[in-house]
N, C-alpha and C positions, 0 to 999 in steps of 0.2 A: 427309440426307447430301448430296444431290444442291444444295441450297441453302447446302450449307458451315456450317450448323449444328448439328453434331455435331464434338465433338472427340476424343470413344473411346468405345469400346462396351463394357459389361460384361457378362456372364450369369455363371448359376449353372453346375451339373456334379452329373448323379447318379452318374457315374464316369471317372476319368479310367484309359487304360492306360500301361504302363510308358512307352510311346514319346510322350505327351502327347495323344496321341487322346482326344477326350473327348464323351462321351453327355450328351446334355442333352433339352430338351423338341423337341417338334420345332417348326422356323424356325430352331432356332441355328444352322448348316450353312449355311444361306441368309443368315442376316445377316452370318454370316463373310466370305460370299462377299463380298456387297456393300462391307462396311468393307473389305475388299481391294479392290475397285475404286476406292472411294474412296481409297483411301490412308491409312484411319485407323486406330488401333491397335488389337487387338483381345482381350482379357482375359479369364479365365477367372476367377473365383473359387469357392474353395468349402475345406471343411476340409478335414484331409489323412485325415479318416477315409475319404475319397471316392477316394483315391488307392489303386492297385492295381495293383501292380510284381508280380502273378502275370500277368497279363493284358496279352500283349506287344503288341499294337495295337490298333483300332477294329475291325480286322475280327474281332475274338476273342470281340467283345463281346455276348453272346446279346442281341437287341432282343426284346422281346416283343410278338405280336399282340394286340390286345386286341379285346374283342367288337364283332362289325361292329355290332349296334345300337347300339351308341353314336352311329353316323354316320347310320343308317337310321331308327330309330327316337326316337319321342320321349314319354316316361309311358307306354310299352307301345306306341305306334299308331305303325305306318309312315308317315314323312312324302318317304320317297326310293323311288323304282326299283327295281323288283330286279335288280339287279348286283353285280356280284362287287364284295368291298369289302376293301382295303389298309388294316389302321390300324397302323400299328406305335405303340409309345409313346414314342420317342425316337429320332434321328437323332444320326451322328456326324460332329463337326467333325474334318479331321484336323489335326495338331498344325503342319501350315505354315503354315497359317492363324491360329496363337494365336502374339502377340505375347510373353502371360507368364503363369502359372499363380499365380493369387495364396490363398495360403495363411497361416494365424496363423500358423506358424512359418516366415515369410517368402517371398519371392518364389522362383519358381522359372522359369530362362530357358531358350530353348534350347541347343544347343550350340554352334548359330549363328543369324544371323538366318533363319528362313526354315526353321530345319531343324529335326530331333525331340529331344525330352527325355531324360534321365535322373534320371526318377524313383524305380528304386531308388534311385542314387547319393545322390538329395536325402533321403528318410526316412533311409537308412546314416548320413549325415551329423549329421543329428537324433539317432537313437540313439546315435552317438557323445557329440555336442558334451554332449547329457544326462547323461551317462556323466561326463564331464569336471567339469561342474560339479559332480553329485551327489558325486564323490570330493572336491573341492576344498571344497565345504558341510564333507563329517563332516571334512578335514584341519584346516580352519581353524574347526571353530564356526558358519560362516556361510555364508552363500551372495550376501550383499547384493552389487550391483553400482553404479559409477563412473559417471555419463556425463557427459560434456564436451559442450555445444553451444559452436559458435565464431561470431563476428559474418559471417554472409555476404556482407556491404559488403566485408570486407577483402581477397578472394582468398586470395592464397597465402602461405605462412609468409616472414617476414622474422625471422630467427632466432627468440624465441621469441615474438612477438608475433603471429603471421598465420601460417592455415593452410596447408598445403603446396599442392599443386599443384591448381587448382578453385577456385570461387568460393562452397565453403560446406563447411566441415567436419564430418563426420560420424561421425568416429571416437568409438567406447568401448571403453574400457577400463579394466579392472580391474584392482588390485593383487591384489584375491581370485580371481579366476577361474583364476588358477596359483598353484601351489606357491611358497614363500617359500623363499629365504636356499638353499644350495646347491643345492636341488631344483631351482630356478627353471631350470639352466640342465639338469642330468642330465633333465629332467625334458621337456626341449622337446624337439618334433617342429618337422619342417620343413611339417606340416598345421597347425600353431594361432600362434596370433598370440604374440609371447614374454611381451606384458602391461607393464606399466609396472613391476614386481617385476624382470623378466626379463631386460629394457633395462639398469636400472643394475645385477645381474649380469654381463649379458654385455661392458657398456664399464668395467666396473671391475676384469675380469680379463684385459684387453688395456691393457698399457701405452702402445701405440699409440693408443691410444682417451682412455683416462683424463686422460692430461697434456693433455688438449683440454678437458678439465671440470674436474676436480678429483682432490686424491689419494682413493684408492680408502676410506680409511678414513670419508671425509664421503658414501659413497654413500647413505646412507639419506636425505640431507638434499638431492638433487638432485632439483633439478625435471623430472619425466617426463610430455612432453605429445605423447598421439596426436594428429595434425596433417593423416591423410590425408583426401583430397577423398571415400571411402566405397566407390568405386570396384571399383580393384584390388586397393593394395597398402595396407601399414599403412607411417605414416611418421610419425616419432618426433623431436619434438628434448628433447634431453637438455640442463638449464642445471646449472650450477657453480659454484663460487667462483675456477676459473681459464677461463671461458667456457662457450661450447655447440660442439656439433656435432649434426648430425644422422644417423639412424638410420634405414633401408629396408629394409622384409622384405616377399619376396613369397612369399605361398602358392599351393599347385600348384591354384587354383582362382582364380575373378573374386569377388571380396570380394561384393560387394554381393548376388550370387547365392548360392554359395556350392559346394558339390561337383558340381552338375547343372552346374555350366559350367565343366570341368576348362582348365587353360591353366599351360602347361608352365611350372615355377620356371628352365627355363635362360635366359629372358627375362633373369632380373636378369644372368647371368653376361656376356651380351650388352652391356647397358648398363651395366655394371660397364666392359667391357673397352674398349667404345666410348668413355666417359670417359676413361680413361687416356690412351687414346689422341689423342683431341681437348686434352686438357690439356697434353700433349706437344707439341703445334703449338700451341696459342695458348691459353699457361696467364694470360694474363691477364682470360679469359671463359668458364673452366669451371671449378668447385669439384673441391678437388682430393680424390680419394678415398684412406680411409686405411687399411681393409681391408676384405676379403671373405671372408665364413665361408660357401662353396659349401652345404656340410649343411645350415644352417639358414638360408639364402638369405637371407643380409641384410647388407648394405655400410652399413659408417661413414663418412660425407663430411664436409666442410667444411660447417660451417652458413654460408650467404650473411645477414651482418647488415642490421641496420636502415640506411638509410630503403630499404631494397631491399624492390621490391615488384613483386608479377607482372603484368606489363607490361599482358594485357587489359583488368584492372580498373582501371589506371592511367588504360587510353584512355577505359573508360566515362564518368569522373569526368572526364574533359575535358582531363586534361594531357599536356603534350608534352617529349620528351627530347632537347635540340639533338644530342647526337654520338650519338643510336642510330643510325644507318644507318652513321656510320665505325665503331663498333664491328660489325656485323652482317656487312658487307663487310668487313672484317679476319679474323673468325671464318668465313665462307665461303670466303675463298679461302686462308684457311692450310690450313682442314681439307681441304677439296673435291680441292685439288691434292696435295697431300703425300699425299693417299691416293688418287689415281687412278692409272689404267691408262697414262697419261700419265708421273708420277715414278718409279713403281716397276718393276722388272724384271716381266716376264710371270711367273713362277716367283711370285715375291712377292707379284705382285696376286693371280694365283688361289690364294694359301694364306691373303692377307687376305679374300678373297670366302667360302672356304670355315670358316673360324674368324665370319664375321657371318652365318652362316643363321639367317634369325629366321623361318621361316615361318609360327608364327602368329600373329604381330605382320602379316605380310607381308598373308595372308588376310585377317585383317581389314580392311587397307587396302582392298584391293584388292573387297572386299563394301559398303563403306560409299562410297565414292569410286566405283571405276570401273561396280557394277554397281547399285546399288539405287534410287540416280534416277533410274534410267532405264525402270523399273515398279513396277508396285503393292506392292512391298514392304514385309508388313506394322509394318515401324520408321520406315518415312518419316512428314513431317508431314501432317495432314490436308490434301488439296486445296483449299484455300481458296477462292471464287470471285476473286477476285482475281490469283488466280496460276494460274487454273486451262490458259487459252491457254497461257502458259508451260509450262506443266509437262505439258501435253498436246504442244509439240512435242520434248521429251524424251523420249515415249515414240515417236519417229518413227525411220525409220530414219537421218535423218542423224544422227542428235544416239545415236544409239545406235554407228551406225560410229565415231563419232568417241574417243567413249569406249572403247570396244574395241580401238582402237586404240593408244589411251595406256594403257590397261591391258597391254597386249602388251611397249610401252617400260617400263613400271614394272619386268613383271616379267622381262622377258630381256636389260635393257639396263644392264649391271653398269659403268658407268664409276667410282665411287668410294664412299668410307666415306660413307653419309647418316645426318644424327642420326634422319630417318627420318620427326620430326614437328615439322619446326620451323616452330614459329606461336607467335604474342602472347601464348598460355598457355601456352609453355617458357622463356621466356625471366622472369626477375629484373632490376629495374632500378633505377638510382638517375641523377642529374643526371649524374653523371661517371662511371659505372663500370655494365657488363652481363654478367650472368653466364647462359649457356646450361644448362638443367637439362632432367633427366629423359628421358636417351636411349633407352629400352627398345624401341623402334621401331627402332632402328638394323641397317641392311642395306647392301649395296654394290649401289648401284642409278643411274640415271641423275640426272646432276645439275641437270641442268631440273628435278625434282621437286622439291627440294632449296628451289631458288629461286623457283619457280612460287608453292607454300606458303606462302613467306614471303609475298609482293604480295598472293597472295589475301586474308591476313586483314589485311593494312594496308587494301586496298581495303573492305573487309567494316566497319573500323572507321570509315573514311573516311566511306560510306554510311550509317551510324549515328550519328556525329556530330552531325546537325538535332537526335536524338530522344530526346535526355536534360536537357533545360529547360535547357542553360545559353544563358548571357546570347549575342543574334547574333555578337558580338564574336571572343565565346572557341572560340562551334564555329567562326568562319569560321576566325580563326587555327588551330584545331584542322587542318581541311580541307586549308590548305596547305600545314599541316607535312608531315603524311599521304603526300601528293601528292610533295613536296620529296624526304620519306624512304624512297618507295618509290625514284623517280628514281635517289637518289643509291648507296641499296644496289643496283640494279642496275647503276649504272655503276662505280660502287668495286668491286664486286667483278670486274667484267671487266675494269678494271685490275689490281686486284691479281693475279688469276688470270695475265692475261697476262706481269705482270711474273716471277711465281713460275717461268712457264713458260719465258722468256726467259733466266731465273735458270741453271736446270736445263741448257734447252739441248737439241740433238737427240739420242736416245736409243743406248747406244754395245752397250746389250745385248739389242738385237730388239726393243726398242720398237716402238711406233705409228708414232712421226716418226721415223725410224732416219737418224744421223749418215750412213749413206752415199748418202743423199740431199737432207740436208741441211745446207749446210756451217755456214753463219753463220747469226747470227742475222736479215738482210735475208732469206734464204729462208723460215725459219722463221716469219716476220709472217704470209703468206700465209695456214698451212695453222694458225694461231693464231685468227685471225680468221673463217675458215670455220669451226673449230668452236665459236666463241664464237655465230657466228651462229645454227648451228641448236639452240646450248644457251639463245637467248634467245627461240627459235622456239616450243618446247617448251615453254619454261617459260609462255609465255602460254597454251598449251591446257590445261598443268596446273592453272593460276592459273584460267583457268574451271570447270574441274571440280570443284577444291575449293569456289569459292565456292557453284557447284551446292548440291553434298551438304550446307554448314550451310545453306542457305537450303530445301531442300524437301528432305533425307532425315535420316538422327537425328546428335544430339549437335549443335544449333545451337548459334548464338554471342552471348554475351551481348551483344554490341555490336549485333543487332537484338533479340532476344528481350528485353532488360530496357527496352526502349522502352513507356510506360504511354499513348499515346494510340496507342490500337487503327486509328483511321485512318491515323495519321502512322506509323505502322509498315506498314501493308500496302504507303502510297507508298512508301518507302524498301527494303523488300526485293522488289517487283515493279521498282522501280530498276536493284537490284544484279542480281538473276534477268537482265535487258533483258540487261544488260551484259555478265554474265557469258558467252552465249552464243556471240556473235561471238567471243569470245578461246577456246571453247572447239572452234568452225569455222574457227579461224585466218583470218578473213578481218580481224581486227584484228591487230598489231604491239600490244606493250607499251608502247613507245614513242610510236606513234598511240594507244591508249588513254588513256595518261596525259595525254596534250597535250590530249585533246580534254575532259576534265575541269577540267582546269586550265584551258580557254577558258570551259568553262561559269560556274568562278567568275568569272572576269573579266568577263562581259557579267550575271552575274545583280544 
């Protein structure tokens, strides 16, 4: 471990307790420890006969003594001392330390990173789901299942050709696994997936829906393709013979997990509303939605068509989009403004604030981002020797105040609507035309975050650019576009913001900038410009801390991670790590960071 040759640990489990405490041989407890110091993730496997949701924790767990000669003796004849002798038979890890509980009938996570299980919840769920299918076998004759693998080259769905949001589809689904023809829709709960049966039910008997596909009578003949990244949520697009749209249903649990990691369906009502919203200020970069059926937590949008593709995977392949950054800058400061503390009356902001509580959307940020690189948390990436200096002065206290700090702005510093996650894997792209997708993170939070996010993953891809073989040519021009596009989205949008605000004018109903102290607009430049300052202040601290967390805590980013020479990738994110830090100590500007990149190409 200590040499950086280990990249996750697994053992077995003679029992685990309802809370994920789990009894094993003894050392398991100790190696836990250690892969927590290391940083590396730490795995349980074993069947679920092994599991026992009578048994509420490790300490419940009778250990047994077993005979001291075993330790003393050896074929009969003492070979030890006479002392008193300790042997128990097994030692328990407790479940903060286990990363994930792997089981045949799938993974089982915590509730959070770092926190404890619910393992009744997981077998319940199993009992059910077997339930489900065994009725749907005797309904239909059968029980066979559907499964769709999708090319994981392509990223995310470009109407029906490319997976939704992620860079590898993992959705199944079956026509059989539910009830056919009226059942499909009497028959759903807002716990099960609706199925591809279910889907053209439920858009054939919304006329809102339909006239976006085809008339309702052709629904047997429409093409139903699950499309999500495996994740969360299930995402559907639906083809026609008068088009597609697509289809979003979230269940009250993390897909991939499954009931052991509960996570509230008001998320979709969130990013339902947060859509609307943003499409109303700059309907030219957000798919417009066409309903929401609360019950059964699932919204019909606009399918974004071909050659629209998600922007990451774009960048991995090495291309570049001359007018992303004016559309990005358009899309931040229509939204960012029109929905601040700034245009709106106080009455109105706090009833917009209070309608976007997304707490645990919020939580998670704030676990993955402000808190878990900055310790051994067992989701981060294994310490690598290469990054080990690095990532060793993260757990120091500057690099810990600093973070704590900006976690305090995230979460007390309500200036405006945020899509909440916007980076190069929300966004859809084509040469001319960008469409922002998949708000379900949306809060009313500080708008440095906002824009911070965004530079992070341009920079993140910037960095990346050497390590996917194309020709020197295409990454250098890659580099400067990068470079170019971060620049110009942060200078676009602090025009645009300012002009929006200039627009607007000083506030005549108790506002922030209040008319009665502001007359004209030559006053108002001042107290515009001061806050554009410390929102581009911030954003640099935030723009490190993102880069942080994909580079040494979980969920990295394919623009290092799909790098295939092992050396030229450790250069490259020991790079970005360097870099990332000074904008995360504010002793760099955004504006001096970028310049100073943009020298290094010019003299390399």
């Amino acid at each position: 471990m200590a040499a950086g040759e280990v990249d996750a640990v697994v053992v077995g489990a003679d029992r685990v307790a309802a809370n994920g405490d789990t009894a094993n041989k003894i050392g398991t407890y100790a190696l836990a420890v250690a892969a927590a110091h290391h940083g590396l993730p730490f795995f349980v496997a074993a069947p679920t006969t092994t599991l026992d949701p009578a048994t509420r924790a490790g300490a419940d767990i009778a250990i047994e003594q077993r005979d001291p000669q075993e330790i003393t003796h050896f074929r009969g004849v003492r070979v030890a001392a006479e002392v008193p002798v300790w042997n128990p038979s097994f030692d328990v890890t407790p479940a903060a330390l286990i990363t994930g509980i792997i089981t045949e009938a799938g993974l089982i996570s915590p509730s959070r990173p770092g926190g404890e299980y619910d393992v009744p919840a997981f077998l319940a769920a199993r009992r059910d789901k077997a339930g489900v299918e065994q009725a749907a076998a005797a309904e239909n004759g059968h029980g066979r299942q559907a499964q769709s693998a999708r090319d994981p080259e392509k990223g995310v769905v470009a109407a029906a050709e490319q997976p939704a949001k992620g860079t590898q589809a993992r959705g199944v689904d079956s026509d059989d696994s539910r009830p056919t023809g009226a059942a499909a829709l009497q028959g759903s709960s807002p716990a099960q997936p609706l199925g591809r049966q279910g889907v053209r039910e439920f858009v054939s008997q919304r006329p809102e829906l339909a006239v976006h596909v085809g008339e309702p009578s052709t629904a047997s003949e429409w093409d139903v393709r699950e499309v999500g990244d495996g994740n969360i949520n299930f995402v559907y697009i639906v083809t026609g013979p008068a088009g597609a749209l697509c289809l979003k249903q979230s269940l009250p649990y993390v897909r991939m997990v499954g009931a052991g990691w509960p996570l509230t369906q008001a998320r979709l009502a969130v990013e339902v509303e947060a859509l609307r919203t943003q499409a109303r200020l700059c309907p030219r970069h957000v798919p417009a939605v066409y309903t929401f059926d609360r019950a059964l937590a699932v919204v019909g949008m606009q399918c974004v068509p071909p050659p629209h593709t998600i922007l990451r995977g774009a960048l991995v392949r090495g291309e570049v989009f001359p007018r992303l950054s004016e559309h990005v800058a358009h899309f931040l400061a229509a939204t960012l403004f029109n929905t601040s503390f700034l245009a709106l009356s106080p009455q109105a902001f706090q009833e917009q604030t209070e309608r976007f509580v997304n707490r645990g959307m919020c939580e998670l940020t704030e676990q993955v981002i402000f808190t878990d690189p900055y310790h051994g948390a067992p989701h981060n990436r294994a310490a690598s020797p290469h990054l080990a200096t690095l990532v060793g002065e993260l757990r120091r206290p500057r690099a810990r105040l600093a973070a704590t700090r900006l976690k305090q702005t995230f979460m007390h510093q309500p200036q405006a609507l945020l899509h909440g996650d916007f980076h190069t894997g929300s966004l859809m792209v084509a040469q001319d035309s960008t469409y922002v997708i998949d708000a379900e993170f949306a809060f009313c939070g500080p708008i440095a975050f906002e824009l911070g996010k965004w530079v992070a993953n341009l920079l993140l891809a910037f960095f990346g650019a050497t390590g996917h073989g194309h020709d020197t040519a295409k990454a250098r021009r890659q580099e400067e576009w990068l470079l170019q596009t971060a620049r110009e989205s942060i200078d676009g949008f602090l025009a645009g913001f300012q002009t929006l605000w200039l627009q607007h004018g000083a506030s005549e109903d108790g506002g922030v900038a209040s008319a009665s102290l502001f007359e004209g607009p030559d006053e108002l430049v001042p107290v515009i410009e001061a806050f554009l300052q410390d929102v581009t202040r911030d954003a640099a601290h935030f723009a490190g801390a993102v880069m942080i967390r994909r580079i040494v805590g979980i969920a990295r980013v394919a623009d290092l991670e799909t790098i295939q020479d092992p050396q030229l990738k450790e250069r490259l994110e020991e790079r970005a790590l360097s870099f990332a830090l000074p904008l995360l100590y504010g002793t760099i500007s955004l504006k001096a960071a970028l310049e100073g990149l943009q020298e290094e190409l010019r003299s390399a």
